[in-house]
Each structure stands twice: as structure tokens, then as C-alpha cells.
C-alpha positions as CSV (number, residue, x, y, z in Angstrom):
1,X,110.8,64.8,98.9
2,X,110.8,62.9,102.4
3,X,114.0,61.4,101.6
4,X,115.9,64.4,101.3
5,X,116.7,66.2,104.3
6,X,120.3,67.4,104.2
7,X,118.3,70.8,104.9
8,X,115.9,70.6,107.3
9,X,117.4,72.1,109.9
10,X,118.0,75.5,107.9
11,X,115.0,75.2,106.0
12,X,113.0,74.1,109.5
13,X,113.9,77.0,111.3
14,X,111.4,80.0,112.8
15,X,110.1,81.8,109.8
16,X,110.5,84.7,112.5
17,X,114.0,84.1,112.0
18,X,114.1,85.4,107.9
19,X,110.9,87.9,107.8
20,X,111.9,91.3,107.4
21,X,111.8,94.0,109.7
22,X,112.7,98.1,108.6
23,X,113.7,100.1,111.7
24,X,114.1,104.1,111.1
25,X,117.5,105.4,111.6
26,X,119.1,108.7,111.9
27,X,122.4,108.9,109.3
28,X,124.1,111.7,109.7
29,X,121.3,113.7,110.8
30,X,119.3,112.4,107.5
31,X,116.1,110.5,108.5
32,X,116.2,106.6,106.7
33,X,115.3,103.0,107.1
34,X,117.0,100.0,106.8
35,X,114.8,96.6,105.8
36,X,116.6,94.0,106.9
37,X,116.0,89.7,108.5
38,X,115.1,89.4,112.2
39,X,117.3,87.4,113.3
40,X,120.2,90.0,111.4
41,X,118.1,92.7,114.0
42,X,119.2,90.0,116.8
43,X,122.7,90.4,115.8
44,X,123.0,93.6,115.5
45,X,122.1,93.8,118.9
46,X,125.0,92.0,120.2
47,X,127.3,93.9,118.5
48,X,126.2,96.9,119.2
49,X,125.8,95.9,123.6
50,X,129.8,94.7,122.6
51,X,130.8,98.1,121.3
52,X,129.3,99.8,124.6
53,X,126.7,101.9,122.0
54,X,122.8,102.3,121.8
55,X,122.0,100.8,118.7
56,X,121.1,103.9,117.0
57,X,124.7,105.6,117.8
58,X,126.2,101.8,116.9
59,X,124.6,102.2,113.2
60,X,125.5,105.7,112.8
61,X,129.3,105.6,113.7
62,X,129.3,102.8,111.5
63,X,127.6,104.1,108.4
64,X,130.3,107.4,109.2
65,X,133.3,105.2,109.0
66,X,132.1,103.2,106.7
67,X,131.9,106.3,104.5
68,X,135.4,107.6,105.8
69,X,137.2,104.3,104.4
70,X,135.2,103.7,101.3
71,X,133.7,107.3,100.1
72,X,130.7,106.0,100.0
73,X,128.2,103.3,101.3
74,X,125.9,101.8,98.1
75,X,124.6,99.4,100.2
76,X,124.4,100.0,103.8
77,X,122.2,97.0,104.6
78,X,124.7,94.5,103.2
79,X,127.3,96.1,105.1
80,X,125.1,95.3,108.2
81,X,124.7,91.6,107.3
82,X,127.9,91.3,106.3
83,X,128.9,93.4,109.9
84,X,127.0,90.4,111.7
85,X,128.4,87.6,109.9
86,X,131.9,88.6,110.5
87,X,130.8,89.2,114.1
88,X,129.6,85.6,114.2
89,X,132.4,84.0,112.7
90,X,134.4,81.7,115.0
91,X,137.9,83.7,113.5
92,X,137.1,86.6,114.5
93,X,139.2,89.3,116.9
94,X,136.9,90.2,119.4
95,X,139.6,91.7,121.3
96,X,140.2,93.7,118.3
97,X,136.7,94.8,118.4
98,X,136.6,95.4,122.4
99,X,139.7,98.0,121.8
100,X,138.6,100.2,118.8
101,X,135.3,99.7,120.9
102,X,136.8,101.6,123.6
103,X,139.0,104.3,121.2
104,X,135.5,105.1,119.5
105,X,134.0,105.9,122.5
106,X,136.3,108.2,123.5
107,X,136.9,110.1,120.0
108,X,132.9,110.1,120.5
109,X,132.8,112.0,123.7
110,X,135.5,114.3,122.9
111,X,132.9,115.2,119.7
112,X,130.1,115.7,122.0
113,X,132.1,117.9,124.3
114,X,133.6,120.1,121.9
């Protein structure tokens, strides 16, 4: 209806925005995929250029923490979108992230030394 239009600017956007995209990743040596929205790809990005990583080292270390704290990972693309919603929420330490940023890299490069 023309009269309604509360969403239009959400429902407007790109469609490039919400069509999927599946990039292969390396987990833990184990070859996978993850299927997930553009624009989440776009994201994903950022944080991973904030945490100083390639993005394939960025989605590793997380998936490997991720499984440190939890014991597992049932759904590790919800994790991402979750990842990049917190990341994009206006609340949310950056600082923090700058600083355990800077203490992965290093516990990463003693790893690749030893």
C-alpha cells in the first residue's frame, strides 16, 4: 500500500545489501564455508582491519576462542552476525576491542614462533 511507508527506507535498500555470499574458510586447519548477507561480509571487514588481522586469521582466532569459552560453536555464522552487530552498536568498547586486539596479536606471534 502507498500509504504505508514506515519501511521504506529498510525495505528500499540495495538488494546487494541482503543476497548471500559463502566465502571458504580454513578452521582449524578443516576446510569450510560460511553463507552469510553482503553487507555482514562489509562488516566483517572492518572488524577484522580493527583487530590488525587478514580476514582469514580474524575468522579463525575467532571461531578458536569462540570454542575456548563456549566448548563449542553450533552456529558459527550467527556468531559472525551477531560479532558485527555488536561491532556496530553505538555502546560498544572499541577501546576494549583495540587492547585484546593488540594482546592477540602477540599470543599469535609467540604461536607462530614457537
Amino acid at each position: 500500500r502507498e500509504d504505508i511507508a514506515m519501511c521504506h527506507v529498510f525495505a528500499g535498500q540495495n538488494p546487494a545489501n541482503y543476497t548471500f555470499e559463502t566465502r571458504s574458510v580454513r578452521l582449524m586447519g578443516h576446510p569450510t564455508s560460511v553463507r552469510l548477507e553482503a553487507k555482514f561480509w562489509v562488516v566483517l571487514e572492518e572488524l577484522a582491519e580493527a583487530q590488525g588481522m587478514p580476514m582469514a586469521k580474524f575468522l579463525s582466532a575467532l571461531y578458536e576462542e569462540a570454542l575456548d569459552i563456549n566448548g563449542e560453536v553450533s552456529n558459527f555464522a550467527s556468531l559472525l552476525r551477531c560479532c558485527c552487530l555488536n561491532f556496530l552498536d553505538p555502546g560498544f568498547d572499541h577501546e576494549r576491542l583495540a587492547a585484546e586486539a593488540a594482546e592477540t596479536r602477540e599470543k599469535l606471534a609467540k604461536a607462530d614462533a614457537a
